[in-house]
C-alpha positions in Angstrom: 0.0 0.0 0.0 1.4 3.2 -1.1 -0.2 6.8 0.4 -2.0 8.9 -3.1 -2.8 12.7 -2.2 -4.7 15.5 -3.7 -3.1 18.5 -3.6 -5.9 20.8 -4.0 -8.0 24.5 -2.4 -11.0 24.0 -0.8 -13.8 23.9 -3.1 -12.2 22.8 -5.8 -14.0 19.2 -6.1 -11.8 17.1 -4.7 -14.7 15.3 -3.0 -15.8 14.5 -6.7 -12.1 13.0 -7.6 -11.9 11.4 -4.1 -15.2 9.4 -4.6 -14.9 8.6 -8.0 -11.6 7.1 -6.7 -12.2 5.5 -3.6 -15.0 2.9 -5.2 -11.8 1.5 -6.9 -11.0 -1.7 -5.2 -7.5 -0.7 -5.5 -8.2 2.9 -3.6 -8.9 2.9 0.2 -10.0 6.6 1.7 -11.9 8.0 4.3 -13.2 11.7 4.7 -10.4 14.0 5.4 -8.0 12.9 7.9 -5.7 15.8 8.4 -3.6 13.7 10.8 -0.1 15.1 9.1 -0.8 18.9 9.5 -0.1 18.6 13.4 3.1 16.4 12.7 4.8 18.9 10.6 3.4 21.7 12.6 5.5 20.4 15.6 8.8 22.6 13.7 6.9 25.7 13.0 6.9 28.3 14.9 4.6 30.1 13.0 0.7 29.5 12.6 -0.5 27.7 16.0 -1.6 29.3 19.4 -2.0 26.7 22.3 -2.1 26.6 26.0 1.2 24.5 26.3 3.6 27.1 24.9 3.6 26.1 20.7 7.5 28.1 20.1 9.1 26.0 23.4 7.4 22.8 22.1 9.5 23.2 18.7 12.3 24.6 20.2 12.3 21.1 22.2 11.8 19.0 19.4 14.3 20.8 17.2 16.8 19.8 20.1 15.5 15.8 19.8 16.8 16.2 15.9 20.2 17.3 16.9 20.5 14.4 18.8 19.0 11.9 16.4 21.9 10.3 14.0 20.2 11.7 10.6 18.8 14.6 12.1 15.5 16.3 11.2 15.5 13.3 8.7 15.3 10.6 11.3 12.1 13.0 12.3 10.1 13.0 8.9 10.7 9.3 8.6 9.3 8.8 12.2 6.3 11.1 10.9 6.0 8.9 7.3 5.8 5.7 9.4 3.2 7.1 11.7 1.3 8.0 9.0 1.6 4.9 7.3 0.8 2.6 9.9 -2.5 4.9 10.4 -3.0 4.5 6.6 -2.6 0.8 6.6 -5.2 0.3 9.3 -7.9 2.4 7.6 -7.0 0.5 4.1 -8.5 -2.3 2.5 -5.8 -5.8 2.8 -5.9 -5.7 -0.7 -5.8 -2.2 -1.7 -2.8 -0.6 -3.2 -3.5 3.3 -2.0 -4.5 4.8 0.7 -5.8 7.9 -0.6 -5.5 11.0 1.5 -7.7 14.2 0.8 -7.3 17.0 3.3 -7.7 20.7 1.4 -5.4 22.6 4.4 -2.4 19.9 3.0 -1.7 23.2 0.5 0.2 24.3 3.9 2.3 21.3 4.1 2.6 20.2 0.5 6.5 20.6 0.2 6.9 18.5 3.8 4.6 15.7 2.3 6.0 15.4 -0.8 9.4 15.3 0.3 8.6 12.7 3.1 6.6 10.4 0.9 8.7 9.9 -2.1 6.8 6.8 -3.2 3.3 8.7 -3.1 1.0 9.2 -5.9 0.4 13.0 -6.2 -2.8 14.9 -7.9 -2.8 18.4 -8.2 -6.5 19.6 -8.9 -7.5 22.9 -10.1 -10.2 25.0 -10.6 -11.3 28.1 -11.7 -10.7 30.0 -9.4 -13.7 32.5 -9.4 -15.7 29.2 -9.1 -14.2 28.5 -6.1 -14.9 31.9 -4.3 -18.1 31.9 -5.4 -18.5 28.0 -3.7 -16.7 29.4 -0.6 -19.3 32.2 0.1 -22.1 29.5 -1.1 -21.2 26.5 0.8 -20.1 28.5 4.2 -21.7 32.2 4.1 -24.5 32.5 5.7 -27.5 32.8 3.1 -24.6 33.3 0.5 -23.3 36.2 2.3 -19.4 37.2 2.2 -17.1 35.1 3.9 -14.1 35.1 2.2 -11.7 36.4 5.3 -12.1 32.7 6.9 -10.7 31.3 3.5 -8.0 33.9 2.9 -5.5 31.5 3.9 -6.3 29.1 0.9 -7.2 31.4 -1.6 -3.8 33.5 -1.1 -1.1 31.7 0.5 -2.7 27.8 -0.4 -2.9 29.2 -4.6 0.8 29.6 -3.9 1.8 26.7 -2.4 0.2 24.7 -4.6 1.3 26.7 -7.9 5.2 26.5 -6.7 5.3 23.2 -6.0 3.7 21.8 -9.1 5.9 23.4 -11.2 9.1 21.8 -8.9 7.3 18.5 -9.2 5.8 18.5 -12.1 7.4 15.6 -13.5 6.3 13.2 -10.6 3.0 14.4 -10.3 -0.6 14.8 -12.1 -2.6 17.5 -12.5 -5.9 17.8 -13.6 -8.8 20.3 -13.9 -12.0 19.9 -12.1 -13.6 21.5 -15.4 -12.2 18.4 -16.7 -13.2 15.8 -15.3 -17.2 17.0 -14.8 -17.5 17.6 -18.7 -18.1 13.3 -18.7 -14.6 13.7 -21.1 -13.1 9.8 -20.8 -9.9 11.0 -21.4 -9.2 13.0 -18.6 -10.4 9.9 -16.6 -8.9 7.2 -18.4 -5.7 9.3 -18.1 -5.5 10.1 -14.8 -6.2 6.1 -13.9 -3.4 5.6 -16.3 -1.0 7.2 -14.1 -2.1 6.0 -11.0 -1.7 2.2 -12.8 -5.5 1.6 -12.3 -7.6 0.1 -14.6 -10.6 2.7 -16.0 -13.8 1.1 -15.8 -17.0 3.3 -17.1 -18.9 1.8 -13.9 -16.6 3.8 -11.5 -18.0 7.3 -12.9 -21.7 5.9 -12.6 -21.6 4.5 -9.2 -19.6 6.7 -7.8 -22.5 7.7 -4.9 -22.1 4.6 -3.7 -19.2 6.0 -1.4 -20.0 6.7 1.8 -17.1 8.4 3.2 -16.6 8.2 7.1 -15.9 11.4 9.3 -17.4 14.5 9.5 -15.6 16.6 6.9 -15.7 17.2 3.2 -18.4 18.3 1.3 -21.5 19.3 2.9 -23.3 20.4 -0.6 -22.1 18.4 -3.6 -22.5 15.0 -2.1 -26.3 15.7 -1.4 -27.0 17.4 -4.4 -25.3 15.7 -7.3 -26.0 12.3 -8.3 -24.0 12.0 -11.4 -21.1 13.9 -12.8 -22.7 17.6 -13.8 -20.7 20.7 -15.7 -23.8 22.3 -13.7 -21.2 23.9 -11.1 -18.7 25.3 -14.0 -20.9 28.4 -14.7 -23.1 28.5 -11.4 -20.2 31.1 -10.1 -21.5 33.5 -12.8 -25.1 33.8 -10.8 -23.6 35.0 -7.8 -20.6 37.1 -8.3 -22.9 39.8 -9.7 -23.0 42.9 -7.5 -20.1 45.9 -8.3 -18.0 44.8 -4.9 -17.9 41.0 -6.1 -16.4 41.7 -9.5 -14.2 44.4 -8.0 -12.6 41.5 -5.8 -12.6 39.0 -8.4 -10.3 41.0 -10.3 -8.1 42.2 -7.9 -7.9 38.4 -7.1 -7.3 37.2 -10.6 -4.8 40.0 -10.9 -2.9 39.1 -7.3 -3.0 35.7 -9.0 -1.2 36.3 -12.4 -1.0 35.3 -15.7 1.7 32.6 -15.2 -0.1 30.8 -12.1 -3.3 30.8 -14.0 -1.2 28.9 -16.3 0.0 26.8 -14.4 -3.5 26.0 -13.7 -4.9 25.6 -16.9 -6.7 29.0 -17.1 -6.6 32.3 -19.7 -6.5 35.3 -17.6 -7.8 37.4 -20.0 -11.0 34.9 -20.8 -11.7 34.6 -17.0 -11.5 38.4 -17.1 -13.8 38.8 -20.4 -16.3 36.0 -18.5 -16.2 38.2 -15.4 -16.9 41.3 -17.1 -19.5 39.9 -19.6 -21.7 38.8 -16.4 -24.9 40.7 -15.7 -24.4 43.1 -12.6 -26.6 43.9 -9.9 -27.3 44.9 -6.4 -27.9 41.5 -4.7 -26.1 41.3 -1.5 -24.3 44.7 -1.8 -25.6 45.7 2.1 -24.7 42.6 3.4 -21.1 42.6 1.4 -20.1 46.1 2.8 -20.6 44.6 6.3 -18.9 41.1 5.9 -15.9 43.3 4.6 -15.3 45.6 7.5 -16.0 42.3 9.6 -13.5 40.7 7.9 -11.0 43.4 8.5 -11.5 42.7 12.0 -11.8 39.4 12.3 -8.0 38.8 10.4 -6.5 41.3 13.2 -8.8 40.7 16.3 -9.6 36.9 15.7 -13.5 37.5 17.5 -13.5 33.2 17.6 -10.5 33.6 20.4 -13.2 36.3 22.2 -15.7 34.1 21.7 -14.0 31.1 23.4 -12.5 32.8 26.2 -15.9 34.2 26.7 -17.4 30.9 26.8 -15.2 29.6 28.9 -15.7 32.1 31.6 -19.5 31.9 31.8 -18.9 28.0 32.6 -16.9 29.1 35.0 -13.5 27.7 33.7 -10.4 29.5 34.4 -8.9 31.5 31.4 -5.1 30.7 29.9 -3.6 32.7 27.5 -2.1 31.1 24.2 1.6 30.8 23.1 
């Protein structure tokens, strides 16, 4: 059994790719099982806030290297057999990858490819417009703007994932999601050709047959779509409509650039021409101004910390601060 990832932004469809996969009885999977994100988090400084003191906790573990004969080697191999021994429990005896979907992995994608040289890697893409417009569907509130809980992928996850496709490009696949809903057999029967897996029409038909276990993943397409459906390819045009959307949209396809559009498969003056040719209106534009300036605050003043510590205190807990 060999670890398979995709390497993909939230949104994107990799729920679609996973289950497609995973009723192959050569691919085992289960939700999302994030389990590696904590494991390489354990030598960054950066990016965690805990009650037990995150920087000494590296600093500690950065001296255990030091001592270790291979060094911070010795570590990631500790982490890959970890990981494995997880994946083999959660895998078919007779399956030949464990398949591992977990969006966030954009954050770790140079760690995990470096630690699994073995692995099978996918890099899915979508248009990315598409996937704002599923972010502020799947999560906002009535549709309303959320994006400030997603900045994190949208930014810094587009690239990650950009940069290390093109420096391992020629061990990996990439595919678009536009791709693979269009019903085209040879983005399928290509993408089972490098993972050494017989294509079999039956796999795109019965693909609902999945039931993934755990709680994450995709709370809308799995309900809603029963067969593969280029439905979702233009739905992003029926909601980015108002003056503040389209603004945004093309400052984000401009912070994006030609050459990791590219990389992605996409024009960036068609996605431009598409944004501009859709109908404009006012729908949302109140609710829009105010998710903004809440944003603002909630990337500086993190209100979920508040909201915790408040919690905490009305059951009468006592209150820590984070490190």
């Amino acid at each position: 059994m060999e670890p398979l990832f995709i390497f993909s932004l939230p949104r994107s469809g990799s729920t679609l790719l996973q289950r497609v996969l995973g009723v192959t009885p050569e691919v085992s999977t289960v939700s999302e099982p994030w389990v590696l994100l904590p494991l390489y988090y354990s030598l960054k400084k950066d990016g965690v806030y805990a009650e037990y003191g995150h920087d000494c906790l590296v600093d500690a573990i950065e001296d255990v290297c030091q001592v270790l004969p291979n060094k911070a080697q010795d570590y990631h191999e500790a982490v890959a057999e970890f990981a494995l021994s997880l994946y083999r429990k959660l895998s078919d005896p007779n399956a030949k990858y464990f398949l591992d979907k977990t969006p966030r992995y954009h954050l770790i994608v140079e760690e995990i490819i470096a630690t699994f040289p073995n692995a099978k890697i996918i890099f899915l893409w979508r248009n990315p417009l598409a996937i704002v417009s599923s972010v502020i569907n799947t999560w906002g509130k009535k549709g309303q703007w959320n994006l400030h809980a997603s900045k994190i992928d949208l930014f810094d996850g587009l690239e990650n994932l950009t940069r290390s496709y093109v420096k391992h490009e020629n061990r990996s696949y990439a595919v678009r999601y536009e791709d693979l809903v269009c019903g085209s057999r040879d983005s399928w029967e290509s993408l089972f050709h490098y993972l050494g897996v017989p294509y079999k029409e039956e796999y795109i038909e019965k693909f609902t047959a999945l039931k993934l276990q755990g709680r994450l993943g995709d709370p809308t397409g799995v309900k809603n779509y029963s067969t593969l459906s280029n439905e979702t390819t233009e739905q992003w045009k029926k909601e980015m409509t108002n003056p503040i959307r389209k603004l945004w949209c093309r400052r984000y396809l401009d912070f994006i650039g030609r050459d990791r559009l590219l990389v992605m498969g996409f024009d960036i003056d068609h996605l431009k021409e598409e944004l501009q040719s859709v109908r404009s209106d006012m729908k949302y534009m109140f609710s829009d101004c105010v998710g903004l300036v809440y944003g603002m605050i909630y990337s500086y003043m993190e209100p979920e910390i508040f909201k915790k510590k408040y919690n905490e205190l009305c059951q009468k807990r006592k209150i820590y601060g984070h490190h």
